[in-house]
PyMOL Python script that loads the backbone (N, CA, C, O; Angstrom):
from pymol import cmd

cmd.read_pdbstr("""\
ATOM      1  N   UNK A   1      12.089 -40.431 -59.783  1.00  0.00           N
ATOM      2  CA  UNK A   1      10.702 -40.132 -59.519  1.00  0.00           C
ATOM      3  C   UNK A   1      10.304 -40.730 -58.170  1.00  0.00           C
ATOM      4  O   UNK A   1      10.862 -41.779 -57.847  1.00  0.00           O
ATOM      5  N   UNK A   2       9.706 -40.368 -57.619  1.00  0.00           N
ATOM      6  CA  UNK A   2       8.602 -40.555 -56.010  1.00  0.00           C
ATOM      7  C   UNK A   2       7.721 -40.935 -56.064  1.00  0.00           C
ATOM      8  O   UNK A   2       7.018 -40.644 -57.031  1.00  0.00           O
ATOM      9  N   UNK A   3       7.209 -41.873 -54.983  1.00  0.00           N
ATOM     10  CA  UNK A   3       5.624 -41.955 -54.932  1.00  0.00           C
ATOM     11  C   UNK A   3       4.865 -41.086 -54.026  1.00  0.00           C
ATOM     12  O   UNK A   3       3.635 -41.049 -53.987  1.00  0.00           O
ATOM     13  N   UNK A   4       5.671 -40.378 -53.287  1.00  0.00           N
ATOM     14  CA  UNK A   4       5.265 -39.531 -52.059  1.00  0.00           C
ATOM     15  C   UNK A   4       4.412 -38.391 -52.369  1.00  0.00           C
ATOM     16  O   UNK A   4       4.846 -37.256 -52.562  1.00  0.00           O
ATOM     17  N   UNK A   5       2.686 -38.867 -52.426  1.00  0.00           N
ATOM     18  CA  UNK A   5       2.161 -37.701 -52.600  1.00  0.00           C
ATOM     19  C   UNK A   5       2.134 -36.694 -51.899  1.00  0.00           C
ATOM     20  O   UNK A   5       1.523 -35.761 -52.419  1.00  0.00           O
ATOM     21  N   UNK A   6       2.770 -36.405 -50.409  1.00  0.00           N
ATOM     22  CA  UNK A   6       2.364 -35.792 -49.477  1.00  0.00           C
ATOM     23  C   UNK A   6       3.581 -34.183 -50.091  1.00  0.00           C
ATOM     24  O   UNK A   6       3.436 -32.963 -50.017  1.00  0.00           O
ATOM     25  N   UNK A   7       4.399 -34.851 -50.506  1.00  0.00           N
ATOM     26  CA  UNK A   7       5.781 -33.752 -50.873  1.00  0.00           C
ATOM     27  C   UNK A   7       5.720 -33.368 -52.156  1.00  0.00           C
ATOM     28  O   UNK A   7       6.827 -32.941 -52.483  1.00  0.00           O
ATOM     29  N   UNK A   8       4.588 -33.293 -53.447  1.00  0.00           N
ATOM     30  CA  UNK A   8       3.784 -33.578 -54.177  1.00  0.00           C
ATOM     31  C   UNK A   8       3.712 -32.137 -54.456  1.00  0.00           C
ATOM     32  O   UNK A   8       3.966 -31.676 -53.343  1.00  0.00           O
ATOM     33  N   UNK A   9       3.477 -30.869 -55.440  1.00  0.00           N
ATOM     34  CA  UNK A   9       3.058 -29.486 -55.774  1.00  0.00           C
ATOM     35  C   UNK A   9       1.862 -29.637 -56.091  1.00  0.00           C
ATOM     36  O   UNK A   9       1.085 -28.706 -55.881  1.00  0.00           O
ATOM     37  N   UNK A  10       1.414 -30.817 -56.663  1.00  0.00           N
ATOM     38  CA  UNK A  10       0.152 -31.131 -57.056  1.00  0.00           C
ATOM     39  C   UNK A  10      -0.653 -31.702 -56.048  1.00  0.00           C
ATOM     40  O   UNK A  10      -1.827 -31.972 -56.300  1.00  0.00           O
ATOM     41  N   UNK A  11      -0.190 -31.907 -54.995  1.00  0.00           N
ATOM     42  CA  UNK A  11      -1.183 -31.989 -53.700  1.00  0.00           C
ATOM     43  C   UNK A  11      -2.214 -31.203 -53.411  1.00  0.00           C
ATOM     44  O   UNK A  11      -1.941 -30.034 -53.137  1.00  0.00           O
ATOM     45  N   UNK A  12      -3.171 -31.487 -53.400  1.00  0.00           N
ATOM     46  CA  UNK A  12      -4.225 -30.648 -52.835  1.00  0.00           C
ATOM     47  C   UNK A  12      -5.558 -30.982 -51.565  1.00  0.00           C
ATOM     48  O   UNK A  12      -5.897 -32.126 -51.263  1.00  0.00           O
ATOM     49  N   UNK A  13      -5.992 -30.082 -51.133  1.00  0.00           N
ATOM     50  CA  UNK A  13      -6.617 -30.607 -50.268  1.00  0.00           C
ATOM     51  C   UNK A  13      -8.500 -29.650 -50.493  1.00  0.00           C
ATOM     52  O   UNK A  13      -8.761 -28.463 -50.687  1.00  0.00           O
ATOM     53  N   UNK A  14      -9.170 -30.560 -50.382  1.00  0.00           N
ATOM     54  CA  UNK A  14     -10.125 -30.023 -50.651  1.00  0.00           C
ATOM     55  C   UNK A  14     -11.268 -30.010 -49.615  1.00  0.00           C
ATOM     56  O   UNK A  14     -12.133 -30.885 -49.565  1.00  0.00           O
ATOM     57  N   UNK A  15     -11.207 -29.090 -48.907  1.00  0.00           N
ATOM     58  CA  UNK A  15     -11.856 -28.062 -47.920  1.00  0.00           C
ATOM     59  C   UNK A  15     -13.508 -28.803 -47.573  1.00  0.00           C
ATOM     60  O   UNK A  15     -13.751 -29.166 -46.422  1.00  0.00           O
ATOM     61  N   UNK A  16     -14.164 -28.906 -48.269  1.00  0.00           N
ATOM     62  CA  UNK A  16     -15.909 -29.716 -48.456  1.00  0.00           C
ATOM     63  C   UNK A  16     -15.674 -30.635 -48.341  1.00  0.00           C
ATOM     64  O   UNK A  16     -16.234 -30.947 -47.291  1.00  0.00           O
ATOM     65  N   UNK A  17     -14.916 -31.873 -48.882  1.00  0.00           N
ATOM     66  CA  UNK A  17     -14.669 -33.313 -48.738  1.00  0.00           C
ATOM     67  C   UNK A  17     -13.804 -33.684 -47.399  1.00  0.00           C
ATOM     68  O   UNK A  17     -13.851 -34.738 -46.765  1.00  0.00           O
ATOM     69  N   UNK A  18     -13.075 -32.635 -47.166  1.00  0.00           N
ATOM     70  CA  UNK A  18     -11.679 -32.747 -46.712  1.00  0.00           C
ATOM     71  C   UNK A  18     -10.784 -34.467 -47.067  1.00  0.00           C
ATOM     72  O   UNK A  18     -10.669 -35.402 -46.274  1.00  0.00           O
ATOM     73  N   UNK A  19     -10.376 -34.402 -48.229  1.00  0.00           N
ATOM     74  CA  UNK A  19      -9.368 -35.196 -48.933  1.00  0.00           C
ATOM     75  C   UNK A  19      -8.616 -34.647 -49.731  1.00  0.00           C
ATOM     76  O   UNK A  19      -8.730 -33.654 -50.449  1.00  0.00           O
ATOM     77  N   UNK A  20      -7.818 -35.383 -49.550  1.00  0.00           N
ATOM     78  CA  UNK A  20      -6.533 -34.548 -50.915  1.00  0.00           C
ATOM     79  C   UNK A  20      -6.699 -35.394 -51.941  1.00  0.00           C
ATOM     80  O   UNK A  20      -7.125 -36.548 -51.987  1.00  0.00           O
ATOM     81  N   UNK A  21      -6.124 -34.323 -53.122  1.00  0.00           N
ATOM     82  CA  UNK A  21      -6.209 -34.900 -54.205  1.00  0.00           C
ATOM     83  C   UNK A  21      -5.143 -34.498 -55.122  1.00  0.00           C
ATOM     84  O   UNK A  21      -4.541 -33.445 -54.914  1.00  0.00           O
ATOM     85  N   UNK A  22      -4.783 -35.445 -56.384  1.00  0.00           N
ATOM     86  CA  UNK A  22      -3.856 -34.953 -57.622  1.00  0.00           C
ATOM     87  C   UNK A  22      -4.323 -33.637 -57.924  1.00  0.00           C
ATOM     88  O   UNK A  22      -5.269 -33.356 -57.189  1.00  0.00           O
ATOM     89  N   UNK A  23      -4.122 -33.013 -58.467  1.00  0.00           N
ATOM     90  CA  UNK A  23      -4.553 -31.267 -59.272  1.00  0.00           C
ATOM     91  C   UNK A  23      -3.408 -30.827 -59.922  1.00  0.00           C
ATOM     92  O   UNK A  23      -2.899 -29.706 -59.916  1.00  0.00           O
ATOM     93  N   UNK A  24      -2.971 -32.122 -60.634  1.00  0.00           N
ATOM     94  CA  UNK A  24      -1.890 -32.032 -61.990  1.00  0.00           C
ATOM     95  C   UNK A  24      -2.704 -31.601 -63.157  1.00  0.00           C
ATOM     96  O   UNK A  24      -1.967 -31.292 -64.093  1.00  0.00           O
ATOM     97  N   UNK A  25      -3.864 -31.483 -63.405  1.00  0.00           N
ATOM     98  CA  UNK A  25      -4.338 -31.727 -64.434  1.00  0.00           C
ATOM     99  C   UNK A  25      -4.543 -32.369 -66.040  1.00  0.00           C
ATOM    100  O   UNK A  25      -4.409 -32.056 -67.223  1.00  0.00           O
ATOM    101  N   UNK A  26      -4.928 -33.397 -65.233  1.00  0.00           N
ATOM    102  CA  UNK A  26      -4.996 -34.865 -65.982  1.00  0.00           C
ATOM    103  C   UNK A  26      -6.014 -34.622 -66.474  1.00  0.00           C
ATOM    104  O   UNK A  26      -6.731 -33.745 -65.992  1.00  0.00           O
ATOM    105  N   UNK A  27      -6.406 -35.383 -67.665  1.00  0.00           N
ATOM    106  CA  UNK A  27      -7.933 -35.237 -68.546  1.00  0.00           C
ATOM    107  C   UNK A  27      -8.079 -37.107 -68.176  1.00  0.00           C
ATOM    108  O   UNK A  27      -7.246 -38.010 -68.096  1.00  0.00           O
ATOM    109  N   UNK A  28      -9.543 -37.044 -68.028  1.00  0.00           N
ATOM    110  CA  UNK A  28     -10.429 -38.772 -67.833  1.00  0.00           C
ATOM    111  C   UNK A  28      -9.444 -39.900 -68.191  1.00  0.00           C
ATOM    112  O   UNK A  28      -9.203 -40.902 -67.517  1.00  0.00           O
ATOM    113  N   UNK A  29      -8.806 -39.472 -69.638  1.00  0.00           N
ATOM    114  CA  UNK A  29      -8.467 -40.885 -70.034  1.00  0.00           C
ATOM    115  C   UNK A  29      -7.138 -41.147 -69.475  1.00  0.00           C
ATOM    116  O   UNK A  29      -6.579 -42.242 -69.533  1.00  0.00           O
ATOM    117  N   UNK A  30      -6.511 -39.763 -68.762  1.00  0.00           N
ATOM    118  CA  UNK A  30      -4.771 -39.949 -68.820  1.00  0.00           C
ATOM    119  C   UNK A  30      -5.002 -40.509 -66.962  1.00  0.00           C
ATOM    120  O   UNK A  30      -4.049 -41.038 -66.390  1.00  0.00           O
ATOM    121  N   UNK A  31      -6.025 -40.346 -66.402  1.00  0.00           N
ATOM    122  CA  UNK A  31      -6.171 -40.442 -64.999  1.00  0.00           C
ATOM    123  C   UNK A  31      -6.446 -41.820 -64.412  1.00  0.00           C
ATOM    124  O   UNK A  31      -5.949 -42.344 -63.416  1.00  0.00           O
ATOM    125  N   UNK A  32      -7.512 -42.360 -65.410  1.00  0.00           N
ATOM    126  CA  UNK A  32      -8.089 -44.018 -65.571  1.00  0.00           C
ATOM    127  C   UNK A  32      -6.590 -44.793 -65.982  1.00  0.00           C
ATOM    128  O   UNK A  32      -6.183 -45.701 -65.258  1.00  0.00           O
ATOM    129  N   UNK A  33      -5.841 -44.379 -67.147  1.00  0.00           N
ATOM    130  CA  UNK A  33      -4.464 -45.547 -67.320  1.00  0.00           C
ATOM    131  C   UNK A  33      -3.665 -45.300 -66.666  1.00  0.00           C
ATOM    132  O   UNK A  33      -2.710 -46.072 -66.752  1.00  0.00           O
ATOM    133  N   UNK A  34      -3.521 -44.099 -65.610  1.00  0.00           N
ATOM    134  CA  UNK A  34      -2.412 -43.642 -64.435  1.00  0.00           C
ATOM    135  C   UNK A  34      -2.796 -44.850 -63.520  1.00  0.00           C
ATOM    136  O   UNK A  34      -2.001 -45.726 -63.180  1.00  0.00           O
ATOM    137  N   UNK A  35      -4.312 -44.778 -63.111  1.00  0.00           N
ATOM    138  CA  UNK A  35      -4.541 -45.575 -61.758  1.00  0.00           C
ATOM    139  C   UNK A  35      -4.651 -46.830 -62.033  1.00  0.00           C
ATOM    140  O   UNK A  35      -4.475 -47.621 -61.107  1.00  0.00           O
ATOM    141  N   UNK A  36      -4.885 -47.206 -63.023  1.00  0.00           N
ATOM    142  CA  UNK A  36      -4.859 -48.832 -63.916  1.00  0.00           C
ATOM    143  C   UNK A  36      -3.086 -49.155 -63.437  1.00  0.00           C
ATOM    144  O   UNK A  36      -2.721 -49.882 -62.513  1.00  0.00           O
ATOM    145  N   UNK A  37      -2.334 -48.480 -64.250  1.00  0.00           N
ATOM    146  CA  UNK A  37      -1.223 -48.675 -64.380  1.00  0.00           C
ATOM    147  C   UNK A  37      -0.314 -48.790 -62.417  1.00  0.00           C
ATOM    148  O   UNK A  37       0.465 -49.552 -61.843  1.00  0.00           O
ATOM    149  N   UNK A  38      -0.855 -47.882 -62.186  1.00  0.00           N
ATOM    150  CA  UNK A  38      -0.341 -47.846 -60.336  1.00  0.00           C
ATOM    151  C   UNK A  38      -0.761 -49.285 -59.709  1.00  0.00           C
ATOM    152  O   UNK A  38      -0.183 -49.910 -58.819  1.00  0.00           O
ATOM    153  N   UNK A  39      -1.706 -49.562 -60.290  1.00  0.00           N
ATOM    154  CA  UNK A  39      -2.581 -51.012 -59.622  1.00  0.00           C
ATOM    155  C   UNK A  39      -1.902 -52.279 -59.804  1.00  0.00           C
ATOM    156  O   UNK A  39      -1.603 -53.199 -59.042  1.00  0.00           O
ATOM    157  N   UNK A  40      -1.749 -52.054 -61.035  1.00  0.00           N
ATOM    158  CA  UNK A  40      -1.142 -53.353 -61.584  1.00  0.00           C
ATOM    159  C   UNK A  40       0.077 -53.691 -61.593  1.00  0.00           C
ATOM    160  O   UNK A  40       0.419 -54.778 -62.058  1.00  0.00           O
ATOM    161  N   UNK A  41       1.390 -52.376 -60.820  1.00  0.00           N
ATOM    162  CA  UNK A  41       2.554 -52.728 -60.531  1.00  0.00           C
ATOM    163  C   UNK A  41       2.899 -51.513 -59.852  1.00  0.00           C
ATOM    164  O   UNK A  41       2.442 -50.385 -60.037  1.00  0.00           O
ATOM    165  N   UNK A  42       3.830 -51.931 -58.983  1.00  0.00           N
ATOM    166  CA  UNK A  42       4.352 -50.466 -58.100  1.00  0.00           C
ATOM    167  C   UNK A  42       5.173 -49.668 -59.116  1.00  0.00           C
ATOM    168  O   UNK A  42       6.241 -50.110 -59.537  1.00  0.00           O
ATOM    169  N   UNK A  43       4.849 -48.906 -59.369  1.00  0.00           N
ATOM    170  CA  UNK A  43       5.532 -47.562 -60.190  1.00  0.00           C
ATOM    171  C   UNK A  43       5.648 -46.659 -59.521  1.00  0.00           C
ATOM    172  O   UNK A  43       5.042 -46.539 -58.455  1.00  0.00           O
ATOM    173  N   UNK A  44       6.731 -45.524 -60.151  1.00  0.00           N
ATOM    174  CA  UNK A  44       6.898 -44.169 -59.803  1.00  0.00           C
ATOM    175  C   UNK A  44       5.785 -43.439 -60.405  1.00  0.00           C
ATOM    176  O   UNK A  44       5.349 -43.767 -61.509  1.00  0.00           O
ATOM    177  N   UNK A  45       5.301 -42.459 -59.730  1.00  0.00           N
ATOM    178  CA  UNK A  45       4.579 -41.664 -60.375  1.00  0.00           C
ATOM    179  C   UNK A  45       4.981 -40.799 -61.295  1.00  0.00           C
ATOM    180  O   UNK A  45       5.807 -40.116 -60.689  1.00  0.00           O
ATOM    181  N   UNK A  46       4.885 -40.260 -62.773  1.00  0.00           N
ATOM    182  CA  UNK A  46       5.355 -39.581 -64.109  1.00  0.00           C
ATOM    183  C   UNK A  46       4.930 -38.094 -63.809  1.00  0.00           C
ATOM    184  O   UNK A  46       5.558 -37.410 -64.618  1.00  0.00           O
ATOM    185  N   UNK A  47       4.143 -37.271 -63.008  1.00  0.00           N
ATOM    186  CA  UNK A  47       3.575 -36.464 -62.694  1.00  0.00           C
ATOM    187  C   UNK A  47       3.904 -35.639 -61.080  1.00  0.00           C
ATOM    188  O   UNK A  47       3.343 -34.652 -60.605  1.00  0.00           O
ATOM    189  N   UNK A  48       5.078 -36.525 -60.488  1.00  0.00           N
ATOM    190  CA  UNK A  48       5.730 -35.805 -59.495  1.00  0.00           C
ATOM    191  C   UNK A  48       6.716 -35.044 -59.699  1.00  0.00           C
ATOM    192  O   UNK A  48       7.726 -35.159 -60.394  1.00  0.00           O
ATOM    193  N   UNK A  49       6.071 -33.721 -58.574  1.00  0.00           N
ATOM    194  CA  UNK A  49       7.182 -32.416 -58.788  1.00  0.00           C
ATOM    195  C   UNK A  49       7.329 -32.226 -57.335  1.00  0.00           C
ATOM    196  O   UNK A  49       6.377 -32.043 -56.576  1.00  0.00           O
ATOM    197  N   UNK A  50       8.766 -32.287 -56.927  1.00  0.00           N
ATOM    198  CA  UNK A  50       9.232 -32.406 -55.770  1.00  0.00           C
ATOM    199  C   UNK A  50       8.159 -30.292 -54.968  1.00  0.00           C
ATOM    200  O   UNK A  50       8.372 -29.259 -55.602  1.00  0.00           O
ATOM    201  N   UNK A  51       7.420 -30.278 -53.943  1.00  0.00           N
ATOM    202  CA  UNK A  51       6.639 -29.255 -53.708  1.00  0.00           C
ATOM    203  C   UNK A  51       7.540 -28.071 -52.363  1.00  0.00           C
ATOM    204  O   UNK A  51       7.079 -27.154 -51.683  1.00  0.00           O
ATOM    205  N   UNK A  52       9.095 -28.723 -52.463  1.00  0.00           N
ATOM    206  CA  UNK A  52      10.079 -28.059 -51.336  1.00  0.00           C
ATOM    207  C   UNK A  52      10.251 -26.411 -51.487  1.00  0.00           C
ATOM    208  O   UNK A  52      11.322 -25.969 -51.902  1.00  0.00           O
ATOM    209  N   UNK A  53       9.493 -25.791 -51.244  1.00  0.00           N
ATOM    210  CA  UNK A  53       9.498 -24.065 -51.630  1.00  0.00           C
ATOM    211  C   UNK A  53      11.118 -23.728 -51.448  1.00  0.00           C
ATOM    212  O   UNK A  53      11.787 -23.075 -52.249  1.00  0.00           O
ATOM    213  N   UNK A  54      11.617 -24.355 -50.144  1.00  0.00           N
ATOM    214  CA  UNK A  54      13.427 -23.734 -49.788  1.00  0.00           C
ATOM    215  C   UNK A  54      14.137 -24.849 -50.798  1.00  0.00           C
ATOM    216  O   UNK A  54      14.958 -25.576 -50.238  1.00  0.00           O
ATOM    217  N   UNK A  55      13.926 -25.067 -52.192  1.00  0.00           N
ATOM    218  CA  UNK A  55      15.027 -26.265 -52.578  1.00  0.00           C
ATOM    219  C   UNK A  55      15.848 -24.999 -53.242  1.00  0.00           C
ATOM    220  O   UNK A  55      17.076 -25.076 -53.278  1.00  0.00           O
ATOM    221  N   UNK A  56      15.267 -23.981 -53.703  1.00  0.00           N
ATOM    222  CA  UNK A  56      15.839 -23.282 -54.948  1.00  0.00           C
ATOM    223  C   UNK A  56      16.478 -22.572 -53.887  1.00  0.00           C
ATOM    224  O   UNK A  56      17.622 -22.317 -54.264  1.00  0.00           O
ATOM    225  N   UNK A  57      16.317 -22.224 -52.973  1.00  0.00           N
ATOM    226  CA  UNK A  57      17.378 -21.373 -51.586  1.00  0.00           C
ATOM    227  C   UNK A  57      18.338 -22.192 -51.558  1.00  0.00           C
ATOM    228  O   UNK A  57      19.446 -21.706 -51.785  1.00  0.00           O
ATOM    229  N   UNK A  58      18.271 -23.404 -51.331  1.00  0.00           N
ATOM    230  CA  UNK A  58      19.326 -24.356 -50.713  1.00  0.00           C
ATOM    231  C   UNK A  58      20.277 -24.180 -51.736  1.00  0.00           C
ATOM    232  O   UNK A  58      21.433 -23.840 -51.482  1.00  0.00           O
ATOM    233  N   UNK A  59      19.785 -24.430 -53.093  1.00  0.00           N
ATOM    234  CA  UNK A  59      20.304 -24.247 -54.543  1.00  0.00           C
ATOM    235  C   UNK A  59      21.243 -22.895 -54.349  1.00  0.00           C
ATOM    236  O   UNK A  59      22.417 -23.234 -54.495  1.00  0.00           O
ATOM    237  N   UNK A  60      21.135 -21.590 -54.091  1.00  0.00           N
ATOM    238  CA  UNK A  60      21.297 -20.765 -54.921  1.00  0.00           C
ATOM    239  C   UNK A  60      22.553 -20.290 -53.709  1.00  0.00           C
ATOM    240  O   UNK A  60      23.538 -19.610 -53.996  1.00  0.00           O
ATOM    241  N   UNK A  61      22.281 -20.751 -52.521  1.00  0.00           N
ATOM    242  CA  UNK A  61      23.844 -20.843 -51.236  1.00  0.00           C
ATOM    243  C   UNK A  61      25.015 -21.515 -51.675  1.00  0.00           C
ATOM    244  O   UNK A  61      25.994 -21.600 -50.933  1.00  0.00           O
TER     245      UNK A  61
END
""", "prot")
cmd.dss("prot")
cmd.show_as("cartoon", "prot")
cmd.util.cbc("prot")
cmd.orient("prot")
C-alpha cells in the first residue's frame, strides 16, 4: 500500500475550492477513524488504488 495521494484513482480535484480531495467514498464515521488513525501513526493508506491508466498496457505486452 502507498501514501501517495497524487497517483491515487480516488484523487480528485475540486474546481470551486480548487483542492483535491479523497472521492473513495467513505461515509462520516469510516473518514473521522481514517484521519484519527493517519495522525496518530504513519500508516499506509487501506483505500489506495494505484490511478496508472498504461499499467494494464504495460501488463498485457
Amino acid at each position: 500500500m502507498a501514501n501517495n495521494c497524487d497517483k491515487c484513482i480516488f484523487n480528485a480535484y475540486d474546481e470551486v475550492t480548487g483542492e483535491q480531495y479523497c472521492d473513495c467514498g467513505m461515509d462520516e464515521d469510516e473518514l473521522i477513524r481514517f484521519m484519527t488513525a493517519r495522525r496518530d501513526k504513519a500508516m499506509a493508506c487501506p483505500y489506495f488504488r494505484d490511478g496508472d491508466e498504461y499499467g494494464i498496457v504495460r501488463h498485457q505486452m
